[in-house]
GUVOMI-958699 format. One line per 5 residues: number of its first residue (from 0); their letters; for each residue x, y, z of C-alpha. Coordinates in pm, 1 decimal. Example, Ala and Ser with C-alpha at 12.3 -4.5 7.8 and 13.67 -1.06 7.14 Angstrom:
// GUVOMI-958699
0	as	1230.0/-450.0/780.0 ~ 1367.0/-106.0/714.0 .
***
This chain:
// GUVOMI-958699
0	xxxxx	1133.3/-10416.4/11065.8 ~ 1376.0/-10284.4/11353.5 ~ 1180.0/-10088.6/11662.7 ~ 1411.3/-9761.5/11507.1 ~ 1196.6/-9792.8/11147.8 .
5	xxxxx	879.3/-9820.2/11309.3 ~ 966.4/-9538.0/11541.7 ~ 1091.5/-9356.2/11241.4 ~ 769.1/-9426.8/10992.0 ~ 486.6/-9411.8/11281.7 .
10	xxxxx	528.5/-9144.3/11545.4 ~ 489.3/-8811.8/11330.9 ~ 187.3/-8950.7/11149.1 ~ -23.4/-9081.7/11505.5 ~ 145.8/-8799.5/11667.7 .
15	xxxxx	3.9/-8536.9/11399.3 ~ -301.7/-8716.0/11333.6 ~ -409.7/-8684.2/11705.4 ~ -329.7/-8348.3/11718.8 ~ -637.3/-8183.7/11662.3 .
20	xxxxx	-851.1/-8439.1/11893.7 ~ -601.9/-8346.6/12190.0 ~ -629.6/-7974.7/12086.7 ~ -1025.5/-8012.5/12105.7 ~ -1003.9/-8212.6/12434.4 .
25	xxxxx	-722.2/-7926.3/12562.7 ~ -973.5/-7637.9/12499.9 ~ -1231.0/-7765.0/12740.2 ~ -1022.1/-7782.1/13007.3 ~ -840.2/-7433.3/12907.1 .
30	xxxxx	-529.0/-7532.5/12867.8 ~ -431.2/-7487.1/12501.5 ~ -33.0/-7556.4/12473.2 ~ -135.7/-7907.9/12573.6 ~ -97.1/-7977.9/12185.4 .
35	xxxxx	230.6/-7806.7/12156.3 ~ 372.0/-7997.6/12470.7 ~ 207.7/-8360.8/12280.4 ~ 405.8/-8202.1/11959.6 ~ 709.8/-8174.8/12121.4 .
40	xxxxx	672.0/-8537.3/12231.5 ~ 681.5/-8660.6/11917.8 ~ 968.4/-8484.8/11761.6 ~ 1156.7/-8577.7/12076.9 ~ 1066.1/-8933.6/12032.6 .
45	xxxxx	1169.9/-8930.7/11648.0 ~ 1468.6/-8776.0/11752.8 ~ 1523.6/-9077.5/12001.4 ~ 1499.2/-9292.1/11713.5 ~ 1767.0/-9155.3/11465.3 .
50	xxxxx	1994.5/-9151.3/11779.9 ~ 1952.1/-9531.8/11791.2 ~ 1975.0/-9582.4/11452.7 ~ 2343.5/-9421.2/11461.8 ~ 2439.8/-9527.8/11757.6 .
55	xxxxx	2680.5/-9806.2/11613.6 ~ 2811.2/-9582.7/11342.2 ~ 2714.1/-9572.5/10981.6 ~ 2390.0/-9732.2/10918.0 ~ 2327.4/-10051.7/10795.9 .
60	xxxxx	2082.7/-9967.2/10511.3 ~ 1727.3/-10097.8/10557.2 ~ 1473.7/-10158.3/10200.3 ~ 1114.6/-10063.2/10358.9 ~ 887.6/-10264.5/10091.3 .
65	xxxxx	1119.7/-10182.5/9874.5 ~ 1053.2/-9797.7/9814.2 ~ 1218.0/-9703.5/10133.2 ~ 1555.9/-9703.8/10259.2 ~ 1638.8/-9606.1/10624.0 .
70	xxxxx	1998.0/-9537.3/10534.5 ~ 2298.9/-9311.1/10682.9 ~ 2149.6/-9054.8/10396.3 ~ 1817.0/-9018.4/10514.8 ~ 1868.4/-9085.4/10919.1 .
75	xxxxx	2136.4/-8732.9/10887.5 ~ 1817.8/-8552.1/10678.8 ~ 1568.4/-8681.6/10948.5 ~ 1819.6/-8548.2/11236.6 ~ 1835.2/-8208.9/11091.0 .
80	xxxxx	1423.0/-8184.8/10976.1 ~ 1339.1/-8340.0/11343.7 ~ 1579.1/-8096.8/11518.3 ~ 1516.1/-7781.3/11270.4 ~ 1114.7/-7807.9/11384.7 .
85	xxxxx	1206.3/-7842.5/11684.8 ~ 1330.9/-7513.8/11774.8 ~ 1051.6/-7384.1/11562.3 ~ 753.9/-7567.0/11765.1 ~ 961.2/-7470.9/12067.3 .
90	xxxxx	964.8/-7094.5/11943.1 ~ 586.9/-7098.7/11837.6 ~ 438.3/-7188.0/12178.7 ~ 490.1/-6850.4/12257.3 ~ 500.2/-6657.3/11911.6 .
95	xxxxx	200.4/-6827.3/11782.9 ~ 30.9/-6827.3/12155.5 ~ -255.9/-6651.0/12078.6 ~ -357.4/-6877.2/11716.3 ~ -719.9/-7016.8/11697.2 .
100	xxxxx	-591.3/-7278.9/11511.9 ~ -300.8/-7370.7/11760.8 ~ -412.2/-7783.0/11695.1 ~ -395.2/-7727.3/11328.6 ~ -88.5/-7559.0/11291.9 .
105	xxxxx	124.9/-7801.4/11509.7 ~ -35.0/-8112.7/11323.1 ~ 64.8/-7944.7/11004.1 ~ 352.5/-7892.5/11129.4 ~ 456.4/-8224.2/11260.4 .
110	xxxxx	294.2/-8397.5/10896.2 ~ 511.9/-8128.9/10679.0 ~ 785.3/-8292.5/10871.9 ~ 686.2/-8637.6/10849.6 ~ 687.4/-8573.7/10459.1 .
115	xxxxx	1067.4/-8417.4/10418.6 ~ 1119.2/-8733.1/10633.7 ~ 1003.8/-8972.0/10353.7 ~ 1148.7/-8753.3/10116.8 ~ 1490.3/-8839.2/10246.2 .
120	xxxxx	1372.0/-9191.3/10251.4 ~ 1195.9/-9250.4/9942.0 ~ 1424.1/-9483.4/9651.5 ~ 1141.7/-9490.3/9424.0 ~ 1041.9/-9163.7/9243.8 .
125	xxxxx	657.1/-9239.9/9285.8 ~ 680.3/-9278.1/9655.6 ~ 928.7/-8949.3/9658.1 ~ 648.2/-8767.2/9433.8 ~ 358.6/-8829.4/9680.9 .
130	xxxxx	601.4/-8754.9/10017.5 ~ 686.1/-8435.4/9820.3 ~ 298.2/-8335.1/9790.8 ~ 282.2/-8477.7/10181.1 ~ 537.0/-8189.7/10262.7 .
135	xxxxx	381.1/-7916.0/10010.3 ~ 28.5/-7906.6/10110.7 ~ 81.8/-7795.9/10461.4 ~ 292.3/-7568.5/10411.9 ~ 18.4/-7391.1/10155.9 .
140	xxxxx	-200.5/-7427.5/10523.2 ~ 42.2/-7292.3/10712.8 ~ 159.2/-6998.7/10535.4 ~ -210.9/-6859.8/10504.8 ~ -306.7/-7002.1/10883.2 .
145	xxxxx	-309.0/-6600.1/10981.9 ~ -662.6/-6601.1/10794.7 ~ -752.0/-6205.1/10898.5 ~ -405.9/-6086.2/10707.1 ~ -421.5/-6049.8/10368.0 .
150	xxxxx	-91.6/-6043.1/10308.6 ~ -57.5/-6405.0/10456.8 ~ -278.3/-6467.1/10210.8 ~ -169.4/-6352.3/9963.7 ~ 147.9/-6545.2/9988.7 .
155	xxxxx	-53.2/-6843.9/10025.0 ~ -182.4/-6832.2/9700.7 ~ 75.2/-6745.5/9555.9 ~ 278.3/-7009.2/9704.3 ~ 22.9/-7275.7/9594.8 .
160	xxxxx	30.8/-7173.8/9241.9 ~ 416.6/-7212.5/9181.0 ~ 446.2/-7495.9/9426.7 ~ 160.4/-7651.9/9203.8 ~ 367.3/-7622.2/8888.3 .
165	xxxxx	620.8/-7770.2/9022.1 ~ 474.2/-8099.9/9129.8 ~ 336.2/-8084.8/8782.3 ~ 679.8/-8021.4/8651.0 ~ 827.7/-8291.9/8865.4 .
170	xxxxx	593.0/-8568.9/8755.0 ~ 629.4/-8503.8/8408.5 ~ 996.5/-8575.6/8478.4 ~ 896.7/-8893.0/8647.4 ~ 685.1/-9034.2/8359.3 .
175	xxxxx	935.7/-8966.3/8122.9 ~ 1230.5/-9156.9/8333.6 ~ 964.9/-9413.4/8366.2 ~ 926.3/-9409.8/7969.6 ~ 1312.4/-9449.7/7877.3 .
180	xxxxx	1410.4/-9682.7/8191.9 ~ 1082.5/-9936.2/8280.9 ~ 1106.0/-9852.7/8627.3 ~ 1093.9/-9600.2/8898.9 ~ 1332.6/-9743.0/9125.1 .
185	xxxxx	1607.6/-9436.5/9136.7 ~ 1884.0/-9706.6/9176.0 ~ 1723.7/-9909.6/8913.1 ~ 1715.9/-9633.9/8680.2 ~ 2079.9/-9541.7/8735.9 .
190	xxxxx	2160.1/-9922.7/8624.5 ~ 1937.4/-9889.0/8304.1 ~ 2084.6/-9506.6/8181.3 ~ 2448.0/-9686.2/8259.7 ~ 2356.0/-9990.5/8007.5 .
195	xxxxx	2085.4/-9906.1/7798.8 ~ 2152.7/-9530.2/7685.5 ~ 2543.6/-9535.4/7622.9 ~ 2515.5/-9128.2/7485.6 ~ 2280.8/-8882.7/7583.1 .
200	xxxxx	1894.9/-8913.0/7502.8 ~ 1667.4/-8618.2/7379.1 ~ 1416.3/-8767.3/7629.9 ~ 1679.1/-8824.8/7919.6 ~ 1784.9/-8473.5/7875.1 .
205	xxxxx	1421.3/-8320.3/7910.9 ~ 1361.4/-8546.2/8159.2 ~ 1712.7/-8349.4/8363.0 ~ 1604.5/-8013.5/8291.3 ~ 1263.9/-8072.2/8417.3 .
210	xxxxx	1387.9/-8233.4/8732.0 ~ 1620.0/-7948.5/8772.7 ~ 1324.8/-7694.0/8726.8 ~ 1078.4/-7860.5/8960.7 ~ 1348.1/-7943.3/9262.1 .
215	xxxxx	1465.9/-7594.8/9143.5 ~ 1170.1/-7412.5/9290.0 ~ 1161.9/-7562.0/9586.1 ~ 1525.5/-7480.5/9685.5 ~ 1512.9/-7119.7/9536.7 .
220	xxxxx	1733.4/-7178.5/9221.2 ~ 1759.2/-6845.6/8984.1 ~ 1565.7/-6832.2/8811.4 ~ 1305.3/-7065.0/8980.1 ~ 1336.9/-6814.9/9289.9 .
225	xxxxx	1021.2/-6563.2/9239.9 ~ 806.1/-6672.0/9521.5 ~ 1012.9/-6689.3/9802.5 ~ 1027.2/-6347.1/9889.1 ~ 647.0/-6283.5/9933.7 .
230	xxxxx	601.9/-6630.8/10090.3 ~ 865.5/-6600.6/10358.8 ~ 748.1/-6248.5/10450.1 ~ 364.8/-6335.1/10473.2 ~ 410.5/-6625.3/10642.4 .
235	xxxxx	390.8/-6590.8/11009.5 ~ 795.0/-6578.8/11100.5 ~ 802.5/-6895.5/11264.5 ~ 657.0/-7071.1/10943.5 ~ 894.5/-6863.8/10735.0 .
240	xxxxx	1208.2/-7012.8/10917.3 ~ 1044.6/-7380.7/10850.3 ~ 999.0/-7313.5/10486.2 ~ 1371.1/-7110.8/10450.6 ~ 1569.8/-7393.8/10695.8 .
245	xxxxx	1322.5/-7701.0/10674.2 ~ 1130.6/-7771.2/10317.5 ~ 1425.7/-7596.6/10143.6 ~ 1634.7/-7876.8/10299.7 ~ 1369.6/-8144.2/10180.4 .
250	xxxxx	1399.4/-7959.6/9838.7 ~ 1844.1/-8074.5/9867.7 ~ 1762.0/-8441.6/9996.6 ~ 1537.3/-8464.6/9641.5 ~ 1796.4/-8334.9/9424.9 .
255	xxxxx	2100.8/-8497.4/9599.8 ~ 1896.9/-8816.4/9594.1 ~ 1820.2/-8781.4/9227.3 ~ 2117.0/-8663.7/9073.9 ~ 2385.6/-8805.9/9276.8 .
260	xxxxx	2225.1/-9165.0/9234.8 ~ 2042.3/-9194.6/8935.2 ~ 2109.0/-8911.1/8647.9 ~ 2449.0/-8927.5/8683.3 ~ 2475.0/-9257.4/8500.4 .
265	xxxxx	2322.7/-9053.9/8241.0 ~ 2708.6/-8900.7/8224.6 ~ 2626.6/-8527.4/8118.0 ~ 2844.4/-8238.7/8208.9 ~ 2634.1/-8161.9/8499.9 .
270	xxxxx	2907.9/-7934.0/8655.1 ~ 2828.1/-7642.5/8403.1 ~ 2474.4/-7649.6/8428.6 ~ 2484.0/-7642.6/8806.7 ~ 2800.4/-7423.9/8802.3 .
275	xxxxx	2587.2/-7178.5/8598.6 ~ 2252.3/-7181.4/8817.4 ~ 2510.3/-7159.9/9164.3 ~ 2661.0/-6838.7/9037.4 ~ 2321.5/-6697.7/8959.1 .
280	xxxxx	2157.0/-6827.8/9244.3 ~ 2439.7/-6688.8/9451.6 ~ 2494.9/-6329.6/9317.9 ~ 2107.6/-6264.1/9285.3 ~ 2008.3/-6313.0/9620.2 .
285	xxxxx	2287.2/-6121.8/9754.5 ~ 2217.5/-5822.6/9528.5 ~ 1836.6/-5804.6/9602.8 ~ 1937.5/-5831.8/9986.7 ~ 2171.8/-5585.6/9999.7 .
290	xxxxx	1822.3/-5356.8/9849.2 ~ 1559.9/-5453.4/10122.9 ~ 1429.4/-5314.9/10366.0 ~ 1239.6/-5527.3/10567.3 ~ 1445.3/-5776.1/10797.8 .
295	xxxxx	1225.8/-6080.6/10705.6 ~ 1240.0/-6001.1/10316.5 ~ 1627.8/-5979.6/10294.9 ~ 1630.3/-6339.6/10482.0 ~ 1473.8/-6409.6/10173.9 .
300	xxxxx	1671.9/-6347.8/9972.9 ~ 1971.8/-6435.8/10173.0 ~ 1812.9/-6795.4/10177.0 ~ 1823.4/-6820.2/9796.1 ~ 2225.3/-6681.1/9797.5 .
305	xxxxx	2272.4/-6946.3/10051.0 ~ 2097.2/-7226.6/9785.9 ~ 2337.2/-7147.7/9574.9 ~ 2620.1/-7226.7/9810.0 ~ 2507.1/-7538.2/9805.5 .
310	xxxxx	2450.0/-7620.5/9471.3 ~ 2826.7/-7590.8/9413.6 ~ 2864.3/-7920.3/9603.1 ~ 2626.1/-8089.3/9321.0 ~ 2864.1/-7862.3/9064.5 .
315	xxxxx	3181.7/-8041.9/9205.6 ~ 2985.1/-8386.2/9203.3 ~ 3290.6/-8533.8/9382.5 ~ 3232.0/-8729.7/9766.6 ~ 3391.5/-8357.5/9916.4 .
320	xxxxx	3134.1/-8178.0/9728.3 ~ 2855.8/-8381.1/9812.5 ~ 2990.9/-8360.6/10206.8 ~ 3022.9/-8019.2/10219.3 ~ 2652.5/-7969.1/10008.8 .
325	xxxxx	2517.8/-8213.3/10328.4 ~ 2736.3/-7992.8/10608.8 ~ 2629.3/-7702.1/10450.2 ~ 2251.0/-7794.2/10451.0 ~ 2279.0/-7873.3/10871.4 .
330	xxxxx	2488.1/-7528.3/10894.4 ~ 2211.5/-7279.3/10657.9 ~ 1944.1/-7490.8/10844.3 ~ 2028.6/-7377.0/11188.6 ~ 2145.4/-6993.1/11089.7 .
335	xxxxx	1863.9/-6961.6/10907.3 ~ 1609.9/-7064.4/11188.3 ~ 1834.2/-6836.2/11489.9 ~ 1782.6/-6544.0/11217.7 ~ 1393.0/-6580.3/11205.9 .
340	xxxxx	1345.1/-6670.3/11566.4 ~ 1555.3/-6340.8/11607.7 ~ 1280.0/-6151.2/11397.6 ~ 1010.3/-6276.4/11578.1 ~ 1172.7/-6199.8/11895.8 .
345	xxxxx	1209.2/-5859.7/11763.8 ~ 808.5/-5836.1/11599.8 ~ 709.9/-5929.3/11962.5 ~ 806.6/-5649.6/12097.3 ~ 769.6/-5383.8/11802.2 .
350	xxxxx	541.8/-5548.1/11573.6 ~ 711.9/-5475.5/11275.0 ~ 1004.1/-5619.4/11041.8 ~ 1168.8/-5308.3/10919.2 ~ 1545.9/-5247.1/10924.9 .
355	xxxxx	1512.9/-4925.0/11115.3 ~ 1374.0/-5137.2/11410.0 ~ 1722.1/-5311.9/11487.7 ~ 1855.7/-4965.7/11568.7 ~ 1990.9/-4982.3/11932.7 .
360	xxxxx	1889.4/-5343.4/11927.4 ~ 2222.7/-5423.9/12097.2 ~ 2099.2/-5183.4/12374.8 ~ 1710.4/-5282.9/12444.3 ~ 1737.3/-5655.5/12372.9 .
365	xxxxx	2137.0/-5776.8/12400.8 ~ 2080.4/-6147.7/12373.3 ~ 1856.7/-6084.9/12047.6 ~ 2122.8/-5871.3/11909.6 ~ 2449.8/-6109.8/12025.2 .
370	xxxxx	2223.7/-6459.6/11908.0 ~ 2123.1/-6263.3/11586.7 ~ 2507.9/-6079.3/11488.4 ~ 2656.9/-6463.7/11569.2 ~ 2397.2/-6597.7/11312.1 .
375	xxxxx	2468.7/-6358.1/11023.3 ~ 2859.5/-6392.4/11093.4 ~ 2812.4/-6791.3/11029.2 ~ 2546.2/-6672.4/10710.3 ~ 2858.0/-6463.9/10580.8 .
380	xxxxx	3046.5/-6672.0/10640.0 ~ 3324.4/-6560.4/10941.0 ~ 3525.7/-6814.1/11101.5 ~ 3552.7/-6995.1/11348.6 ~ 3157.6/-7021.4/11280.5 .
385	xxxxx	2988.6/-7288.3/11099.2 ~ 2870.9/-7168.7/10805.5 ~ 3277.0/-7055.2/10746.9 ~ 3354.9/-7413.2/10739.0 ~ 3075.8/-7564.3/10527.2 .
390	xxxxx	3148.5/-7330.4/10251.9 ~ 3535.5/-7405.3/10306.1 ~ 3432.5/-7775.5/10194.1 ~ 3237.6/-7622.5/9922.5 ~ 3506.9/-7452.6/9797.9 .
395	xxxxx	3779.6/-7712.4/9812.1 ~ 3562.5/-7963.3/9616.8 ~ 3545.7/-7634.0/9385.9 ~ 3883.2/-7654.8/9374.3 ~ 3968.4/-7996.2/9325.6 .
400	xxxxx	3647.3/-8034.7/9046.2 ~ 3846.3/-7780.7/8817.6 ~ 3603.0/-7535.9/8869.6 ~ 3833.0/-7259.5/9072.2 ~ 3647.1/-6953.8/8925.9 .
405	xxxxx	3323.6/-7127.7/9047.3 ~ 3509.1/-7115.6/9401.9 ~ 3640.4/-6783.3/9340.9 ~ 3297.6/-6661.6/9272.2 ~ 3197.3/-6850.7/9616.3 .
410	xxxxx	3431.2/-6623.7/9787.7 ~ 3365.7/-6295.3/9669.3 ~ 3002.7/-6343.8/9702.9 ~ 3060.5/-6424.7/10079.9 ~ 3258.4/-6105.3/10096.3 .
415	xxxxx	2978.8/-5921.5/9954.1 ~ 2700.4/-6057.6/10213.5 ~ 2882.4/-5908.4/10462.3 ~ 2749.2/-5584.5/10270.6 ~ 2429.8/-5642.2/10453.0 .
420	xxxxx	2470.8/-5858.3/10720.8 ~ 2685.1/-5577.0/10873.1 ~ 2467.0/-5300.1/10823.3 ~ 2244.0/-5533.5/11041.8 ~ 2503.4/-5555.4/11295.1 .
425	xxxxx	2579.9/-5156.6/11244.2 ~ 2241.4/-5037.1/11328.1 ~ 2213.0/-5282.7/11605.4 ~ 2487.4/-5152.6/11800.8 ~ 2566.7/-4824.3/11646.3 .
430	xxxxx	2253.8/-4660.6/11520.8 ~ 2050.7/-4508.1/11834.3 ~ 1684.7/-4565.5/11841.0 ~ 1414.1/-4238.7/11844.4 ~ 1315.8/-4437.0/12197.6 .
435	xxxxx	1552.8/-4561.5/12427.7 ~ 1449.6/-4828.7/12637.5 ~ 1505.3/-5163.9/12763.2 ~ 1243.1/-5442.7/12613.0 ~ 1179.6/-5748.1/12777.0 .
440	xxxxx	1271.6/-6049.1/12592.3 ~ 1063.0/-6377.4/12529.7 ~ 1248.7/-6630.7/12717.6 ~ 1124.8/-6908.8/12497.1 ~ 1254.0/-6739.0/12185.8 .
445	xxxxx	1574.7/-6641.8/12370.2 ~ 1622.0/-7016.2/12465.0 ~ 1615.5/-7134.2/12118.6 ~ 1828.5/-6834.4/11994.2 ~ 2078.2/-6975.8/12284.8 .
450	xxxxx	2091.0/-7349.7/12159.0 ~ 2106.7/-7228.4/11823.0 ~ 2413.0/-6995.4/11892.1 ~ 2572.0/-7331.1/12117.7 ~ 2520.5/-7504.2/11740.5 .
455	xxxxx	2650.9/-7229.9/11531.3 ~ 2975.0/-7224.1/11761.2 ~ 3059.9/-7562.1/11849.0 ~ 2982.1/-7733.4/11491.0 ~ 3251.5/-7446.1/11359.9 .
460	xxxxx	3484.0/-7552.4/11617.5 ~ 3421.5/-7935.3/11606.6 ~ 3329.7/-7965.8/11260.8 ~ 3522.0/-8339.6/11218.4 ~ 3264.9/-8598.3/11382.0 .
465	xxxxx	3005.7/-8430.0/11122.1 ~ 3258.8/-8421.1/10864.2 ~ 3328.1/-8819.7/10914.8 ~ 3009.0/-8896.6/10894.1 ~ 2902.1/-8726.1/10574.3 .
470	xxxxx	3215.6/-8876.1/10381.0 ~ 3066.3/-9201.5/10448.3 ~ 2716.8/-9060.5/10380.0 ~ 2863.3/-8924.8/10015.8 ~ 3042.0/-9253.0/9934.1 .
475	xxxxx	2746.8/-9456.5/9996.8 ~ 2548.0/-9195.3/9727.6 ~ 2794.8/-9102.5/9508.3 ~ 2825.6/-9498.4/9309.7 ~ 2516.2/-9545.0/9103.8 .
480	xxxxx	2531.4/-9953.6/9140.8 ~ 2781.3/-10060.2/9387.4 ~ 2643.8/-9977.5/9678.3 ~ 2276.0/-9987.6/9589.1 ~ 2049.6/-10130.6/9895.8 .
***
């Protein structure tokens, strides 16, 4: 294998592994962030490695033992999990400064990583299965790592219990491709459901609907949506911007991986199902947004209305819709985090998460308020921002799908975010506060909400080098045989 792979499949792991014998060795010398600086390192280093592996253009795809494939697909996933947890680890040397467990949560955090990595990776459902439970079962750790807060808890267990039947879900899907097909190979089993099943199968069709409900939960599909809320609010905030911008992501690199390579030999009308769940999806968690009143809670739910953005690109199933689906899952990935890191910013200072707190943010902490009010524009949807041109792509492969009112229904629920994303902005710089006065900001937090704003901005500008490079990305998918590694 190339230096890239092995940089690729070994520095997470060693670097996570480690993590807890350098935070050990760190706290008897009294200097804890050691372990966040060592974390750092490694994403940095990973980082390194996807920027060689691109550096020539498209790349060449790679078979790892034959279950992996280090491909242009899974080195633009890796990019955006590597660079989404970065800002986060960033973020959480100060928010999460005062942890016990400040070893355990970065190791978590760097193997939760490691296993959206591999999910992006993985060609063989088996090997996808057990990187999926690789990026579940920290995240159970670290949304309950605030052990004295019941809440946290709370969501925890509740998270577990879903997240549970949705593995089980998942490999019940498996067993029954494995069943029809003879193999787990996902670009094997396109070739057999081509050849060997020439109309649709009962078995091949449960086998769909349960991948749809098990990738469904993770990505917050309506109606597979219920524990998002409760999780992203009693996690701490930083962990709820990794599960709304990073495993959600992993949750898209399944699906896409799935469905754009091996089910659709299958040749079902998958644009009404997903046409269906994206409207749902869509106009759900834009509705119960619009109704909260805790900042954190209607990120929530603004996270599942931004899932169904997505989904239209799987909808369209065309290379556009598949490019815009990838754009758009860079674009939510880094509004999403500047939005949390924004909240914690805010919980900092005021220790609390309620709407009434943002009044006079624009006043007692301006960079906050400008990083946060550019980050709900791009959520909405404004242009020049980001987010405006992802869902442009959407849209267009809506369009040229012949799904129009899907588009149409796209555009008005855009319209209506703004519903709530500009009573944010209102109170911010409108609404005066009972207590006037200037609040120091967290420069940490302020220097991610910076680079994450810099994103935001210049990927709306300069969309085109992205753009480029996920049309080749979705015509290397989109073929179930021709281009299989």
């Amino acid at each position: 294998m190339q230096l890239t792979t092995w940089l690729l499949l070994l520095t997470l792991p060693v670097f996570s592994i480690l993590a807890p014998l350098l935070g050990i060795l760190s706290a008897r010398i009294g200097r804890r962030m050691i372990v966040a600086y060592w974390s750092l390192l490694g994403l940095f280093i990973t980082l390194f490695g996807v920027v060689l592996l691109v550096w020539n253009g498209f790349p060449k795809p790679e078979l790892v033992y034959g279950v992996l494939s280090i491909d242009g697909f899974s080195a633009y996933f890796t990019a955006v999990f590597v660079g989404i947890t970065l800002l986060i680890a960033v973020a959480s040397i100060y928010y999460m400064r005062e942890n016990k467990n400040l070893d355990t949560y970065y190791g978590l955090l760097l193997l939760a990583t490691f296993g959206m990595m591999l999910i992006s990776f993985s060609v063989d459902l088996i090997v996808l299965f057990l990187a999926w439970e690789l990026m579940n079962i920290p995240t159970y750790v670290l949304t309950g790592i605030q052990k004295d807060d019941p809440i946290s808890n709370e969501a925890a267990l509740k998270f577990f219990i879903l997240s549970a039947l949705s593995s089980a879900i998942i490999i019940y899907a498996i067993s029954l491709t494995f069943g029809i097909t003879g193999t787990t190979n996902i670009y094997a089993v396109g070739k057999a459901l081509s050849v060997a099943i020439p109309k649709p199968d009962p078995l091949a069709l449960l086998a769909t609907v349960l991948f749809i409900a098990g990738f469904g939960m993770k990505v917050a599909a309506v109606p597979f949506h219920m524990w998002i809320p409760d999780a992203y609010e009693g996690a701490p905030i930083t962990i709820g911007a990794f599960l709304a911008a990073g495993t959600k992501n992993g949750g898209f690199a399944a699906l896409i991986r799935v469905f754009a390579v091996a089910l659709i030999a299958l040749r079902l009308d998958w644009s009404g199902t997903f046409a269906i769940i994206a409207i749902l999806t869509m106009t759900l968690g834009n509705v119960a947004a619009l109704m909260q009143r805790s900042f954190t809670r209607m990120l929530a739910y603004s996270s599942i209305a931004q899932a169904g953005y997505i989904l239209i690109g799987l909808a369209a199933l065309n290379p556009l819709g598949i490019s815009g689906a990838l754009f758009h899952v860079l674009n939510h990935g880094v509004m999403k985090t500047a939005a949390f890191i924004a909240a914690a910013a805010v919980y900092s200072r005021l220790s609390t998460t309620s709407l009434d707190s943002y009044s006079g943010l624009g006043t007692r902490m301006p960079i906050t308020a400008f990083t946060l009010t550019i980050s709900l524009f791009a959520l909405a949807g404004v242009p020049p921002l980001s987010g405006f041109m992802s869902k442009l792509v959407l849209f267009t492969a809506a369009v040229d799908g012949q799904l129009w009112w899907l588009a149409l229904a796209g555009v008005l629920n855009s319209a209506f975010s703004m519903a709530y994303y500009g009573w944010v902005v209102k109170r911010m710089y409108f609404d005066q506060p009972p207590i006037v006065e200037r609040l120091s900001e967290p420069r940490l937090l302020v220097g991610v909400l910076v680079v994450s704003t810099i994103l935001i901005i210049a990927v709306g500008l300069f969309p085109g080098p992205v753009l480029d490079y996920l049309s080749q990305v979705a015509n290397y998918l989109l073929p179930p045989t021709a281009h299989a590694p």
